[in-house]
NUNUDO-899508 format. One line per 10 residues: number of its first residue (from 1); their letters; for each residue x, y, z of N, C-alpha, C. Coordinates in steps of 0.02 Angstrom, whole numbers. Each point is the difference from the previous one (the first is absolute). Example, Ala and Ser with C-alpha at 12.3 -4.5 7.8 and 13.67 -1.06 7.14 Angstrom:
BEGIN
1> AS> 660 -284 390 -45 59 0 45 60 0 | -18 53 -36 42 59 3 -39 55 37
//
This chain:
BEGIN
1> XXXXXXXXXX> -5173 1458 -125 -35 2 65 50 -3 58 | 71 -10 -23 49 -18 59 10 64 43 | 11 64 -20 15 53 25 -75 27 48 | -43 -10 -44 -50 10 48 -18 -41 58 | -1 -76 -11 -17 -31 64 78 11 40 | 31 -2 -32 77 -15 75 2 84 31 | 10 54 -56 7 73 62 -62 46 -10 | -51 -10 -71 -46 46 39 -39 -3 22 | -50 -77 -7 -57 -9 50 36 -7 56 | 40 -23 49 1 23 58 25 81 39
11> XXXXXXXXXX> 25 36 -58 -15 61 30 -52 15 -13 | -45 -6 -45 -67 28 3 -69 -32 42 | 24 -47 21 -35 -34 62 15 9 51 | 28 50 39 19 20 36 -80 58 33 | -8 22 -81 -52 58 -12 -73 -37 18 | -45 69 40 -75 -49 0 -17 -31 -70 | -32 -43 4 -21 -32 -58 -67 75 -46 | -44 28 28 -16 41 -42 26 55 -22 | 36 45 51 30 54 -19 71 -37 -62 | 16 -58 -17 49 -12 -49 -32 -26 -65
21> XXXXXXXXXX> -71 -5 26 -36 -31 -61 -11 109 -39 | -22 16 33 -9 62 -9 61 23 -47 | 49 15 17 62 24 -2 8 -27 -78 | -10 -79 9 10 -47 -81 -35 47 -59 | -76 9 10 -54 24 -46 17 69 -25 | 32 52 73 22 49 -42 63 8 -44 | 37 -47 34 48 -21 -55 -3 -2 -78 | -59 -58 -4 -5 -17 -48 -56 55 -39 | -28 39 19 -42 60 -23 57 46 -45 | 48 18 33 62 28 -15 32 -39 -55
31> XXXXXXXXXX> 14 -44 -3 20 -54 -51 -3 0 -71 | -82 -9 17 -45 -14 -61 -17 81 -8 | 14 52 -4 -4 74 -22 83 33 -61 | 39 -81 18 41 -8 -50 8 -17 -54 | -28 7 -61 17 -48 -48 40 -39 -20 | 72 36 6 57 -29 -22 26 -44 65 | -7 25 53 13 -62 58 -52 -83 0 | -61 9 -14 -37 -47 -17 22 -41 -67 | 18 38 -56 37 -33 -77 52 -31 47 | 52 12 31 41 -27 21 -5 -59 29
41> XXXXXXXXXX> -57 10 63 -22 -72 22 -15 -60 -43 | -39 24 -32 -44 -32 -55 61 -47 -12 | 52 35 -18 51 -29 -44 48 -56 36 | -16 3 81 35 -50 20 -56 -48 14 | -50 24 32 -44 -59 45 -48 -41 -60 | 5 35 -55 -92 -17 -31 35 -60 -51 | -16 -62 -8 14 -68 -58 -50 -10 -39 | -2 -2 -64 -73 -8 -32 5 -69 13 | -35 -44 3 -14 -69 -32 -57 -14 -37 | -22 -46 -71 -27 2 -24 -43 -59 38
51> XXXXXXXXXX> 11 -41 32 -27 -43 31 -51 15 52 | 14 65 30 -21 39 57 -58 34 -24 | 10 28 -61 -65 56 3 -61 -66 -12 | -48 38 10 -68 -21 1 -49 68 -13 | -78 -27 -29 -46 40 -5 -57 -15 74 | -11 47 17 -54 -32 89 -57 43 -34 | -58 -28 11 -64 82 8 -9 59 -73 | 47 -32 -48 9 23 -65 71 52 18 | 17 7 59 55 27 14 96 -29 -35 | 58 43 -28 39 -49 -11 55 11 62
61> XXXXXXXXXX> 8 -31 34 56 -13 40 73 -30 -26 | 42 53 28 101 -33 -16 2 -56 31 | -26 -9 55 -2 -55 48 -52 -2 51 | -3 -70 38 -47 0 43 3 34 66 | 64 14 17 -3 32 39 -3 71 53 | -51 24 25 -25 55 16 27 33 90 | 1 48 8 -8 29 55 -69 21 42 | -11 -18 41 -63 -28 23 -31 68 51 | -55 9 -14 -26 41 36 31 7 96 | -13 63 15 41 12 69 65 21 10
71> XXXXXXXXXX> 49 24 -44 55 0 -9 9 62 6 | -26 30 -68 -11 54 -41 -70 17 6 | -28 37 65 -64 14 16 -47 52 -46 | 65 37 -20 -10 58 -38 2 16 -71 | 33 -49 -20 20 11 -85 68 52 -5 | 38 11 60 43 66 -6 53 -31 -24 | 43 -83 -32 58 -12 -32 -6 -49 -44 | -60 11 -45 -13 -41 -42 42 -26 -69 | 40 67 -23 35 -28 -48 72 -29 20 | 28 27 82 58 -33 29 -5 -87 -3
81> XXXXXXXXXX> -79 -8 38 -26 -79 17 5 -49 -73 | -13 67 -79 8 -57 -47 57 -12 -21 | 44 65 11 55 -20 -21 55 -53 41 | -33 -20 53 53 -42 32 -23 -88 -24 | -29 1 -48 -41 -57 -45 -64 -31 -8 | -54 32 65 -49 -15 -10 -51 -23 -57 | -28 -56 12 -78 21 -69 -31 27 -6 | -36 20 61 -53 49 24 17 13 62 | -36 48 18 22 46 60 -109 3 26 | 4 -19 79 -81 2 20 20 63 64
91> XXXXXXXXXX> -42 40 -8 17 49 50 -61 10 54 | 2 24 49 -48 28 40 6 -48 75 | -49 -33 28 -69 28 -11 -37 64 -1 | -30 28 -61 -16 68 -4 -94 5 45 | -9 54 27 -80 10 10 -16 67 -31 | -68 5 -18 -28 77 -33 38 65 57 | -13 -23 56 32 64 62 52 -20 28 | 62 60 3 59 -29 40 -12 -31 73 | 36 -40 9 -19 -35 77 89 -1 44 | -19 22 39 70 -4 56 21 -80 3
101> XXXXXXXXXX> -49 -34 -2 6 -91 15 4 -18 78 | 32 -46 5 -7 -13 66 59 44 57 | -7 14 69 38 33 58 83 -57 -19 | 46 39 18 75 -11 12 5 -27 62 | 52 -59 3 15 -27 -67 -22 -53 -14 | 20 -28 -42 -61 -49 -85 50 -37 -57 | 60 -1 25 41 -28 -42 35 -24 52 | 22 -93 -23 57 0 46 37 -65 -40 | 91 -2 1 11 -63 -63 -1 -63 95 | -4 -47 -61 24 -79 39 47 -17 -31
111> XXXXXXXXXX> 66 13 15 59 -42 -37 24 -67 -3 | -31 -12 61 -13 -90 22 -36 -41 -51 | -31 35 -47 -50 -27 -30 16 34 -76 | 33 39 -30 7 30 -29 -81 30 -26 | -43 37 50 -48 29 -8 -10 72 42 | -50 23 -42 -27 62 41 -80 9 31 | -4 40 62 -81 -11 -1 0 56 -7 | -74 30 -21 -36 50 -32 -69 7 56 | -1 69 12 -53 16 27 -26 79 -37 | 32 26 -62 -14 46 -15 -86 25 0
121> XXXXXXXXXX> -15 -10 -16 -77 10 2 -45 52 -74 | 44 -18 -43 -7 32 -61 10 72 -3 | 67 45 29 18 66 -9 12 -6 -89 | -61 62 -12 24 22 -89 -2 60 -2 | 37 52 -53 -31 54 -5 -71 18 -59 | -46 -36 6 -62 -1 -42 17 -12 -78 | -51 -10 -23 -18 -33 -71 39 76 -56 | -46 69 36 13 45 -14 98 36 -36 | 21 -20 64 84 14 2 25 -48 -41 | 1 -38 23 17 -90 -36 -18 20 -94
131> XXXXXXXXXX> -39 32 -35 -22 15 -56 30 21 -44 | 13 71 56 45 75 -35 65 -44 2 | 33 -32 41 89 -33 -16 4 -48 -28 | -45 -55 -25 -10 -30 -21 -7 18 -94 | -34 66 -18 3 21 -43 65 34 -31 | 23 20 28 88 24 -6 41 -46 2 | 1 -57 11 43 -77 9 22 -12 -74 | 53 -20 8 29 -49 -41 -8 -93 -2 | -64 -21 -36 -1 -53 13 -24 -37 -50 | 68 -65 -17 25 -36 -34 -44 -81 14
141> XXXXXXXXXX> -20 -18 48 -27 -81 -24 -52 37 49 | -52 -66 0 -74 10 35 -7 17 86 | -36 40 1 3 34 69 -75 -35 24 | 25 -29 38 -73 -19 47 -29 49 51 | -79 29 24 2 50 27 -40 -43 64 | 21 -22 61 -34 -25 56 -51 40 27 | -85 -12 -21 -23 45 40 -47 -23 59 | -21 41 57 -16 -36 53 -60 67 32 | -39 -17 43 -29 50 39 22 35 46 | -9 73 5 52 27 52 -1 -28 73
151> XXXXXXXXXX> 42 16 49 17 -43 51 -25 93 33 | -43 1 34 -8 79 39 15 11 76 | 43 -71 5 20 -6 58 -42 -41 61 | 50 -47 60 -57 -30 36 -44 1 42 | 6 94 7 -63 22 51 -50 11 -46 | -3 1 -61 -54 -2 -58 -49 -39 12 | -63 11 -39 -41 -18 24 -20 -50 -62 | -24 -66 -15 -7 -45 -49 -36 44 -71 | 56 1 -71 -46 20 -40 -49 -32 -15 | -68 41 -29 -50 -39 -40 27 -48 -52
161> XXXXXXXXXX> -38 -38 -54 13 -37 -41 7 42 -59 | -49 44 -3 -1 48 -61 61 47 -4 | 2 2 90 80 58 -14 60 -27 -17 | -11 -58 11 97 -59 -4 -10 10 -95 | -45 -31 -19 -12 -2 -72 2 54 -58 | -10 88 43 25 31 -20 70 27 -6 | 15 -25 42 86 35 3 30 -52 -41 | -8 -59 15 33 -34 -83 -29 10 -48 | -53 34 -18 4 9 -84 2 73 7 | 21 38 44 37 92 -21 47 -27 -11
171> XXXXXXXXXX> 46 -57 28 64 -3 -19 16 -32 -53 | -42 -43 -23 11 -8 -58 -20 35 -66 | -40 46 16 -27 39 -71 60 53 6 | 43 51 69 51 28 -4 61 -34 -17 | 11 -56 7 62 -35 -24 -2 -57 -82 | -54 2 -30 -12 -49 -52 38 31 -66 | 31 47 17 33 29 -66 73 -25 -11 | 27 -12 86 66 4 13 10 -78 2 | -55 -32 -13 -5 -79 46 45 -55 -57 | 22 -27 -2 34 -93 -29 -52 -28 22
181> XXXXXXXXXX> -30 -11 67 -49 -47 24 -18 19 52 | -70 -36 31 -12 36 80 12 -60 13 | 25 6 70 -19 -57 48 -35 29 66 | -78 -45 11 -40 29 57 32 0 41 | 22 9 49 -2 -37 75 -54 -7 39 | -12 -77 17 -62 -13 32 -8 -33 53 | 83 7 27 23 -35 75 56 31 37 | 1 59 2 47 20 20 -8 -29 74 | 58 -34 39 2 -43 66 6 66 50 | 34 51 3 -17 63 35 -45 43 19
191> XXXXXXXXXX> -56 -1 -34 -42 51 17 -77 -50 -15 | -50 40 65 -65 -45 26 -31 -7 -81 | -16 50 -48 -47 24 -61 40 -59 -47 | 63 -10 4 38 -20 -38 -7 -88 5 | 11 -30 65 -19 -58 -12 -52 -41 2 | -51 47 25 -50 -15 -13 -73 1 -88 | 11 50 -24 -53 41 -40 -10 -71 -72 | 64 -34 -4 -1 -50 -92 -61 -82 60 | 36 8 45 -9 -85 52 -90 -3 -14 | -47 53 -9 -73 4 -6 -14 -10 -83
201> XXXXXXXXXX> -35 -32 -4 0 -31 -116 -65 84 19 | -20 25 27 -67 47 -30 38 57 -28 | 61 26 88 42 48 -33 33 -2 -50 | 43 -68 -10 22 -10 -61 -18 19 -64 | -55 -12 -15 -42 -9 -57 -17 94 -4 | -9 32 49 -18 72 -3 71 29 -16 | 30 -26 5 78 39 -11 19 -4 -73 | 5 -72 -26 14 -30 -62 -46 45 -56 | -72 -8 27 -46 44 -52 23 64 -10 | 28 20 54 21 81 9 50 14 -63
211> XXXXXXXXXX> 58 -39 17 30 -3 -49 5 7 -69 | -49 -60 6 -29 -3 -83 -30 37 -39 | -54 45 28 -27 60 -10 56 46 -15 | 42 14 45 62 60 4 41 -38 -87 | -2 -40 -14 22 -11 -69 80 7 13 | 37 -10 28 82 2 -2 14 -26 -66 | 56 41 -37 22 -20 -61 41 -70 8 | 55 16 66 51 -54 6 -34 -62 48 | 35 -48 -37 -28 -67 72 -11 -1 57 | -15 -15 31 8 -23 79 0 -63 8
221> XXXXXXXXXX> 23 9 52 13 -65 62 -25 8 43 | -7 -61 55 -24 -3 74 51 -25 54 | -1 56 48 56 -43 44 -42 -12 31 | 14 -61 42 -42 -34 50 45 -32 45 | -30 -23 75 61 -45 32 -26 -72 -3 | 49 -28 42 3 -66 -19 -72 -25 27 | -50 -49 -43 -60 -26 14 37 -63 57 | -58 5 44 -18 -40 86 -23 -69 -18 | -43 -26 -65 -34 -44 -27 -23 -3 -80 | 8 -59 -6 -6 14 -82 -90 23 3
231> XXXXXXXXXX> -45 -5 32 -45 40 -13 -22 47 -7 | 51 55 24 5 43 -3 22 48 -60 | 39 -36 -12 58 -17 -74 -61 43 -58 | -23 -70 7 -53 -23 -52 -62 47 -11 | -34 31 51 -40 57 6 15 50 -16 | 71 16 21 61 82 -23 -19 -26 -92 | 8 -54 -11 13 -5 -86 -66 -1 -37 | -47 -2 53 -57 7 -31 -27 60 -19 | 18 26 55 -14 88 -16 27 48 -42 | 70 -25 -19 38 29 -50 -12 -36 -61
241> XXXXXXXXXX> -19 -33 -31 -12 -48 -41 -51 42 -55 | -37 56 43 -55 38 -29 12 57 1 | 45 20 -20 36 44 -6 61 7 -43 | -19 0 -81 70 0 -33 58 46 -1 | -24 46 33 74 45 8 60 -21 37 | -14 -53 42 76 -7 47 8 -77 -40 | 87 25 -16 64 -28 -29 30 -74 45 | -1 25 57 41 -70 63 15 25 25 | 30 -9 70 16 -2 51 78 4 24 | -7 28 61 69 22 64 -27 -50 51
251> XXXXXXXXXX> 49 -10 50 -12 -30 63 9 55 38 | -28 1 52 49 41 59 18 -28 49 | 30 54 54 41 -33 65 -62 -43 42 | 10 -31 23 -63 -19 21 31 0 84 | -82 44 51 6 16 56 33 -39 61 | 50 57 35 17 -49 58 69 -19 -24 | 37 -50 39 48 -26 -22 25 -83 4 | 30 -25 -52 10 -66 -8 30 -15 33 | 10 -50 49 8 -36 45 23 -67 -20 | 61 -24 26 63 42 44 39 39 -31
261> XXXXXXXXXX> 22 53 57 48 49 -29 66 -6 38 | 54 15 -36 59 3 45 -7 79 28 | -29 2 61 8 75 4 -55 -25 84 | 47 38 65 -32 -17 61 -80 22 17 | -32 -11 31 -69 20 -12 6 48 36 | 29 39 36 -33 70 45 45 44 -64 | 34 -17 -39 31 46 -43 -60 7 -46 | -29 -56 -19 -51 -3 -55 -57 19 5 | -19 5 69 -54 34 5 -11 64 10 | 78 31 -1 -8 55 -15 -16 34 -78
271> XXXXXXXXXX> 5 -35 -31 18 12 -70 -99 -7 -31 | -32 33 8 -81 -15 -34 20 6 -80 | -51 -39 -44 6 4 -70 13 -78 -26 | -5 16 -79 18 -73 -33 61 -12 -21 | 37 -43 -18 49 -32 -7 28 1 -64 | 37 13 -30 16 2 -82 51 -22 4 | 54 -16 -61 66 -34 -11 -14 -106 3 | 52 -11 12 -11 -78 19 -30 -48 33 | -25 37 58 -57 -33 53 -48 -9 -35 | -12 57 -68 -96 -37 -10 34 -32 -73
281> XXXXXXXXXX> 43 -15 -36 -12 -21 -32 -27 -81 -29 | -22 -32 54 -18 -64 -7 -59 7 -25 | -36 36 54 -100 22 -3 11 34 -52 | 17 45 -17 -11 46 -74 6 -74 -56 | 46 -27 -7 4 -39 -61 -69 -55 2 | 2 -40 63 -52 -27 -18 -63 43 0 | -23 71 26 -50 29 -19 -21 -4 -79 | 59 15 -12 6 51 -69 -8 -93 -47 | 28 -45 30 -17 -59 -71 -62 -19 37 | -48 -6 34 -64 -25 16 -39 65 -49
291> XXXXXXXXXX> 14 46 0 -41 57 -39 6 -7 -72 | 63 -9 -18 24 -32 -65 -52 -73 -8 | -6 -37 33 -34 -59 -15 -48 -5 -18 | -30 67 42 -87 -9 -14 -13 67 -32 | 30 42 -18 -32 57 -51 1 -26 -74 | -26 27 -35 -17 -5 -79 52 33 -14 | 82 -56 -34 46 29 -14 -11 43 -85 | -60 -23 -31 -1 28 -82 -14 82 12 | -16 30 60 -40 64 42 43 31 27 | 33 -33 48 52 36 50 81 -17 10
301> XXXXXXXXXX> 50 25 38 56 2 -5 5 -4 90 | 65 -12 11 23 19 61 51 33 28 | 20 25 27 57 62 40 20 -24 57 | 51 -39 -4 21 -27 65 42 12 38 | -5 43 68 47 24 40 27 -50 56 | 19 25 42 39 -28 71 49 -50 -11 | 45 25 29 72 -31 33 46 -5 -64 | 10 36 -61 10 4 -65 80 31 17 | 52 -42 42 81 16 3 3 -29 -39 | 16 -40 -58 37 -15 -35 -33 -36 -52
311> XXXXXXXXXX> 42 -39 -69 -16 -8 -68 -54 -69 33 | 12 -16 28 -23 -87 -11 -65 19 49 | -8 40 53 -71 37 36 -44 7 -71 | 29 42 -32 -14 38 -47 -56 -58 -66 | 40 -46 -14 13 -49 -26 -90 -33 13 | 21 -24 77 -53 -40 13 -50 32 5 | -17 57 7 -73 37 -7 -24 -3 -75 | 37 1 -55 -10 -5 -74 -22 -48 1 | 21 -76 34 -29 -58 -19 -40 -22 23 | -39 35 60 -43 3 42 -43 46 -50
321> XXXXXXXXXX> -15 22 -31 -68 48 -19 43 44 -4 | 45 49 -10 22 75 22 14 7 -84 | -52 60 -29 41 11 -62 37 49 -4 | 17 58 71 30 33 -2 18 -1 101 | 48 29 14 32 5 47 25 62 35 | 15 6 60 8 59 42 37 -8 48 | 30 43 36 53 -6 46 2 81 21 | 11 -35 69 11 112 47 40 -30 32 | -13 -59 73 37 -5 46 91 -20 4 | 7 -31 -76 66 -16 -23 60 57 -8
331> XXXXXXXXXX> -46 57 -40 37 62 -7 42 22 56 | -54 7 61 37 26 67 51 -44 39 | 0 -77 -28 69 -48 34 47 -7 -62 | -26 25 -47 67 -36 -57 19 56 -44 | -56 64 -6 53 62 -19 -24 -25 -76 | 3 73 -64 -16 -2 -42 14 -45 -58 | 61 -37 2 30 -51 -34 -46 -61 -13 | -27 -19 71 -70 -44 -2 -60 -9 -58 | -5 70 -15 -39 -39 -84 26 -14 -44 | 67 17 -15 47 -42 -72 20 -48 12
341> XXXXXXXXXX> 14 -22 81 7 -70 28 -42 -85 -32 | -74 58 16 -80 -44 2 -19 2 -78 | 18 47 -46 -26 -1 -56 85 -69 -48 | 11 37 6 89 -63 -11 -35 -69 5 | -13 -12 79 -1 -84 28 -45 -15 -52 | -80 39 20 -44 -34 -51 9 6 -77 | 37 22 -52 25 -12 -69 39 -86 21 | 40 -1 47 33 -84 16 -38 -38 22 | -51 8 46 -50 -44 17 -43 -33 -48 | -43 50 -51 -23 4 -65 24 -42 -47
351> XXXXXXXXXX> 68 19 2 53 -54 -63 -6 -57 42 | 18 -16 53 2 -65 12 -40 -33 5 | -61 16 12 -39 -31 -10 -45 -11 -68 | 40 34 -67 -51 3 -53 -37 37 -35 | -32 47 59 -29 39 -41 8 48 -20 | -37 23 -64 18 58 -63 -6 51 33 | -51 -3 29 -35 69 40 -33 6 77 | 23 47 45 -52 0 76 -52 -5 -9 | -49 14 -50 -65 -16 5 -15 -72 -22 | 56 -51 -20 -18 -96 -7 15 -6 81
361> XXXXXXXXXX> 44 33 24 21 -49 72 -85 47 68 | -36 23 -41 -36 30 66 -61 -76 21 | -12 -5 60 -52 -57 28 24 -51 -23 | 60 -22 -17 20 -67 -31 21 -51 72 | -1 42 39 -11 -78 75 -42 2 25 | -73 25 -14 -69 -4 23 -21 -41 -49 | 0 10 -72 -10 -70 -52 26 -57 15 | 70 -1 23 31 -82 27 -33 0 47 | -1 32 52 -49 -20 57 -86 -51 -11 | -13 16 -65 -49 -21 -11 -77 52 42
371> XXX> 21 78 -28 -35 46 6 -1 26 84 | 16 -39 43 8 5 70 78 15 45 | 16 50 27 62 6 18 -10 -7 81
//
């Protein structure tokens, strides 16, 4: 990671933050159209550990750790992303119709904070495109497919309920061939349809059925953002509860931004969107172990994102509820080295503390807690 943080992230921060995120993806599109350049990677970045793999969702994972939806909007460098050691690779957020996403610009980093905010507004090129490259891929561990309702932009006019509910299951009956797993999205913090449509238990329940009917071969998940009240909590779990098709749960960014920031406020208010990297990772963990606490762990699993720089981040979400793990915002401050870094620490973390396997150390400080974190 030395060469990258000391000379190339600061020449490449120099660059807008989207047009270099851009620049990365086609990179890596190019990449991964290599075989023998990817064998190569493989061969430096990827460590088996036997301690690491795990089974999630009947799925087998090398390790817990994943690349997290938003990164890779498209699916266009999927076998580059595994070969730099990933477990799974979550791509999208995908919708049935391509969507532009939100007006420029929508990306901006906080280096003060080692974070980025996001205002994308779910730009994909449809369920459709996403299918056909997805079918030509080379892909080696479980591909998560993020799917979400299209974003038609914010002079749009509010979809119906019936229409949000269709475009996630076109996208999932066009993508269920190519899928490792779905994950809904049911909070996207960007767009009006998005953070609103899961927060109602009626819609909920019309969506979930939808689903279920549509029969997806592969699991799903639910992303959701962080619950306001455990009553709330508790109602979300009621509704899914009747519904055996969904596996467990994602967190998401949750709206707005965490407070305090090192970053001046007329700068920050320029910046609209949610917050990813280190700022949220406090709220994500305790989201993600209050959800852990009170779901039916013999039923469901958890996917725990935010603020995931390093082994011992990494670490504490496992022992918090996380039976599997994710990371985007790390990539862009620490450069590709960062997952052999995080997969390394936790094989030493693991040993030192004992256990045989990541799946003994998962929720094991919500049990000391005495079920309450």
């Amino acid at each position: 990671m030395g060469i990258y943080t000391r000379i190339l992230r600061p020449l490449a921060f120099r660059c807008d933050a989207e047009r270099l995120h851009n620049l990365a993806i086609s990179a890596a599109e190019r990449a991964s159209a290599s075989t023998a350049l990817c064998a190569s990677l493989t061969g430096h970045y990827v460590r088996d550990y036997e301690r690491l793999q795990c089974t999630v969702a009947g799925l087998r994972f090398r390790n817990p750790l994943g690349m997290a939806a938003g990164y890779d909007k498209n699916g266009r460098g999927v076998p580059l992303w595994t070969a730099l050691g990933f477990g799974h690779i979550e791509i999208g957020s995908i919708s049935a119709e391509p969507s532009a996403g939100n007006p420029r610009p929508r990306l901006w980093r906080v280096p003060e904070e080692r974070g980025l905010i996001v205002n994308y507004g779910l730009p994909n090129h449809g369920a459709e495109c996403v299918a056909r490259r997805l079918a030509e891929a080379r892909i080696s561990v479980p591909l998560g497919i993020n799917i979400v309702n299209t974003n038609h932009g914010p002079q749009s006019p509010p979809a119906s309920d019936d229409a949000i509910v269709d475009d996630y299951i076109r996208s999932i009956r066009r993508l269920d061939a190519e899928a490792g797993y779905f994950m809904l999205n049911l909070s996207c913090p960007n767009t009006a349809d998005g953070r609103a449509f899961a927060s109602d238990a009626a819609r909920l329940r019309l969506l979930l059925v939808a689903v279920r009917s549509a029969a997806p071969v592969k699991p799903v998940f639910l992303k959701v953002a962080p619950f306001g009240d455990l009553r709330t909590l508790d109602k979300f779990l009621e509704q899914v509860d009747g519904v055996p098709i969904v596996r467990g749960f994602g967190v998401n960014l949750p709206p707005g931004k965490p407070l305090p920031l090192a970053v001046p406020a007329a700068r920050l208010s320029a910046m609209p969107g949610a917050v990813s990297g280190r700022p949220c990772q406090e709220i994500m963990d305790r989201a993600g172990a209050e959800l852990y606490r009170r779901m039916d762990r013999k039923r469901y699993v958890l996917i725990g994102t935010g603020g995931v720089s390093d082994a011992a981040a990494a670490y504490r979400k496992i022992r918090l509820g996380a039976s599997l793990v994710q990371m985007l915002t790390a990539l862009v401050y620490e450069g590709p080295g960062i997952v052999r870094s995080i997969t390394a620490g936790l094989e030493e973390l693991l040993e030192r503390d004992g256990f045989a396997n990541v799946a003994d150390a998962v929720g094991v400080d919500v049990a000391l807690a005495g079920g309450r974190f």
